[in-house]
C-alpha positions as CSV (number, residue, x, y, z in Angstrom):
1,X,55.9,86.5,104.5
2,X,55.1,89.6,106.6
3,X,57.5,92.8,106.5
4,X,59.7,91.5,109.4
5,X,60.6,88.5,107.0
6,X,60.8,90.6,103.9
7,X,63.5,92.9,105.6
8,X,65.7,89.9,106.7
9,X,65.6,88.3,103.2
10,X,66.7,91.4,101.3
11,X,69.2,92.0,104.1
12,X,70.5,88.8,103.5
13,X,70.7,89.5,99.8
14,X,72.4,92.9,99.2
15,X,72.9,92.2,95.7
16,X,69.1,91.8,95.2
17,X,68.5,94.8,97.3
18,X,70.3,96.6,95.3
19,X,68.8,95.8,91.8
20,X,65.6,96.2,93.6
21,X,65.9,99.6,94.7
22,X,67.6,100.4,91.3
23,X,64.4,99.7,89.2
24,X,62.2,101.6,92.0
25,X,64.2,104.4,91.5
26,X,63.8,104.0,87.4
27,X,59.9,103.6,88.0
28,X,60.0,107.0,90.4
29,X,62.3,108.7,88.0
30,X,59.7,107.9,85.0
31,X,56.7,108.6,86.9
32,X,58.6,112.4,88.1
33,X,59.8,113.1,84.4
34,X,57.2,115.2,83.6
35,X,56.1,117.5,86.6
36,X,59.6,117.8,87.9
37,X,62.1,116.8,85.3
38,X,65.5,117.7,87.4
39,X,64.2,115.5,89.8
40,X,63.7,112.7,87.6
41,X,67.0,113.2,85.8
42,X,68.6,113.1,88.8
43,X,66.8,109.9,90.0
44,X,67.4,107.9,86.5
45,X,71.1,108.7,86.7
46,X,71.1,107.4,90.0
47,X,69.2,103.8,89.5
48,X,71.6,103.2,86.4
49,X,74.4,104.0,88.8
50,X,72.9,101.0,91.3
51,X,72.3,98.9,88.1
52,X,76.0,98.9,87.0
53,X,77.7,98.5,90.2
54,X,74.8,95.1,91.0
55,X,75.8,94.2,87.8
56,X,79.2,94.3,88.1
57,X,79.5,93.3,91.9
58,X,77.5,90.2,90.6
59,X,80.2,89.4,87.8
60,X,82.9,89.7,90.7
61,X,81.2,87.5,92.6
62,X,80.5,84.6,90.2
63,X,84.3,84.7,88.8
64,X,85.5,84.4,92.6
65,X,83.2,81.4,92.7
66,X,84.9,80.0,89.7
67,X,88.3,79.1,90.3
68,X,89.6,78.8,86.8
69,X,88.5,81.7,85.6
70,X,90.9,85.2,84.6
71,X,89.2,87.3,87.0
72,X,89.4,85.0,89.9
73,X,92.9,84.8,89.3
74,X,93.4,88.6,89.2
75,X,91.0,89.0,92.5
76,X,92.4,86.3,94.5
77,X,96.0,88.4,94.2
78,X,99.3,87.1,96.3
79,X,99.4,88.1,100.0
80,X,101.2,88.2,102.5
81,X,101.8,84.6,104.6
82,X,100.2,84.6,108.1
83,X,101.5,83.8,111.5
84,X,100.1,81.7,113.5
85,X,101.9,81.0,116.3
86,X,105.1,79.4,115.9
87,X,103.9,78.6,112.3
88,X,103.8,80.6,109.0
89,X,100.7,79.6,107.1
90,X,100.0,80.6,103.3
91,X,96.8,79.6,101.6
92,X,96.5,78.3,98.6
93,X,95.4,80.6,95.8
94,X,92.3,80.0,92.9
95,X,95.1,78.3,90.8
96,X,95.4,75.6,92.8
97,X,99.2,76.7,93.8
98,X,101.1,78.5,97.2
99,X,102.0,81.9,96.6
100,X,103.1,84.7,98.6
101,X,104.5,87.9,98.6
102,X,108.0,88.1,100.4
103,X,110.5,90.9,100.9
104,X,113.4,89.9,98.7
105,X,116.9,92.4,99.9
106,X,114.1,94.0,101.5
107,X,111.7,94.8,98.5
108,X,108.5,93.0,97.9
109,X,108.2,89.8,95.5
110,X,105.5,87.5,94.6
111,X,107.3,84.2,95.0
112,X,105.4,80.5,94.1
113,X,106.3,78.1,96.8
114,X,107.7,75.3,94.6
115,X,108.7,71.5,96.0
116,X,110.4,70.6,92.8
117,X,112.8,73.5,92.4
118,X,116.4,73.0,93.5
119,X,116.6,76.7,93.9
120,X,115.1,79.7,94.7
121,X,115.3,81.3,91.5
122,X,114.3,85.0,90.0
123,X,113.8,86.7,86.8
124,X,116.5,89.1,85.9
125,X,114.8,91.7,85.6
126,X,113.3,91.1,89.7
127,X,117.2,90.6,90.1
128,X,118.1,93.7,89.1
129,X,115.6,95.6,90.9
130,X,116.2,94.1,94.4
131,X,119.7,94.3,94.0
132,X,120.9,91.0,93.4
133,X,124.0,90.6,90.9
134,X,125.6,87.4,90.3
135,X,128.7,85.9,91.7
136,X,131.7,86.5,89.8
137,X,133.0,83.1,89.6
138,X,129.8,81.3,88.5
139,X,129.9,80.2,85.4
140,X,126.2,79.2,85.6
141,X,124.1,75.9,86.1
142,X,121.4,74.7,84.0
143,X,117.7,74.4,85.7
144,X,114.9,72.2,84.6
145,X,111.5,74.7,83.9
146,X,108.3,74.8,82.6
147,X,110.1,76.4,79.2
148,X,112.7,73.9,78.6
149,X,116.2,73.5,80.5
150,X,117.6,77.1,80.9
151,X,121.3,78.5,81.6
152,X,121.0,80.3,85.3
153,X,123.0,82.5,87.2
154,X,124.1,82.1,90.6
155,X,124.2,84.7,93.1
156,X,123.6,85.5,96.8
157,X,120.9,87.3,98.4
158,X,121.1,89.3,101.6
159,X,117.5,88.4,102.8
160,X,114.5,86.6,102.3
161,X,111.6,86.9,104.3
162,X,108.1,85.9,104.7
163,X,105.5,85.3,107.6
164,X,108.4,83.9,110.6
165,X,110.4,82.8,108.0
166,X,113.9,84.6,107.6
167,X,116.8,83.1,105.0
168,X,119.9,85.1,104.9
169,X,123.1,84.6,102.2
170,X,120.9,82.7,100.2
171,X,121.6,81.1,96.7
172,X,119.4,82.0,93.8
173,X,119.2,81.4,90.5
174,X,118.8,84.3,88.1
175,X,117.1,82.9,85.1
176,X,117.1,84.8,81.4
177,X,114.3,87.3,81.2
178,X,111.4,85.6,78.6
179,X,112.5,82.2,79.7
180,X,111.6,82.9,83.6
181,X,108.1,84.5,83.8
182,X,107.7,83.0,87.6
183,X,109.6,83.6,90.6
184,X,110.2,80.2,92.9
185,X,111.5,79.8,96.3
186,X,112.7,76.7,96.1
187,X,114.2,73.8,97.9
188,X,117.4,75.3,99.2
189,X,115.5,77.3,101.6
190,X,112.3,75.0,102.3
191,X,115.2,72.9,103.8
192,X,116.5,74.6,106.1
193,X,112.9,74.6,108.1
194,X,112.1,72.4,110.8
195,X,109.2,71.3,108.5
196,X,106.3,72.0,106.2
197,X,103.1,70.3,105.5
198,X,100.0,70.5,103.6
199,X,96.7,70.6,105.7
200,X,93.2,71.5,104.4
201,X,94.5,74.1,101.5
202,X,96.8,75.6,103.4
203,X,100.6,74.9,103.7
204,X,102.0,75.1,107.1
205,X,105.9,76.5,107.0
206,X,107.8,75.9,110.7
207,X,111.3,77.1,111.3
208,X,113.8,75.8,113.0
209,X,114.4,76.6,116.9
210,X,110.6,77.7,117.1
């Protein structure tokens, strides 16, 4: 492998460039110690700055490659859906689910897209936050979840948006804080597209008189 090569390979591999040039540093900083000890100091701080950020952008990078893991969870946060032309697309997340993050009454709200909820349905504490209070003659319904059959309570949001996606008056469900830990978009609004579909990871949202 002449130099040309050499350079291409560690350009290729920045993580191994890094370590590399870390434990250079170390040797120079050892080798400078004596005859110029500020020098050296200076140098040895540096290398074990390069070692901890190769070691932890290689922790990063092998918990993004493992999908069940916390800290692929926590790096692979909720975004925003994406437009593609008359289409709102959302990726599916490390969890195996479709999240995004939607503007609720206007403020901004993780939301898992969820085929087997009747409703679209909040915590109360997100409830109270964006404004939403519920309607004075419900007198509640209960709603199947992951925690057991729960009493919720209706009410009527201005907005919800996401992507080229825009409901307006529509129901949700506030659920009990502790018994709701995720908020849904549910059925009541998925219907009212033109269609949705699953393709390659992603889910494909089109509204109506697109």
């Amino acid at each position: 492998m002449n130099l040309g090569e050499l350079g291409e390979f560690l350009f290729d591999q920045p993580l191994l460039t890094l370590t590399i040039a870390a434990i250079l540093l170390a040797v120079g900083a050892g080798m400078l110690a004596a005859s110029r000890p500020r020098i050296g100091h200076a140098l040895r701080n540096t290398a074990y700055l390069g070692l901890v950020a190769a070691l932890l952008l290689t922790v990063a990078q092998l918990a993004g490659h493992n999908n069940r893991s916390e800290a692929a969870l926590w790096l692979d946060r909720t975004r925003p859906a994406e437009i593609v032309g008359k289409e709102t697309v959302i990726a599916m997340r490390a969890d195996g689910h479709f999240w995004v993050e939607a503007q609720l009454n206007g403020e901004p709200v993780d939301f898992l897209i969820d085929t087997g909820a009747t409703y679209t349905g909040v915590s109360k504490r997100v409830a109270q936050r964006v404004g939403l209070q519920p309607d004075a003659d419900d007198d509640g319904v209960l709603l199947d979840t992951a925690n057991g059959t729960i009493v919720a309570r209706m009410a009527s949001a201005n907005s919800l948006r996401f992507g080229g996606i825009e409901a307006n008056s529509l129901p949700v469900a506030i659920g009990p804080d502790g018994e709701v830990d995720t908020n849904v978009i549910g059925m009541n609004l998925l219907s009212q597209l033109a269609s949705w579909r699953v393709e390659s990871s992603r889910l494909i949202l089109v509204p109506k008189g697109r």
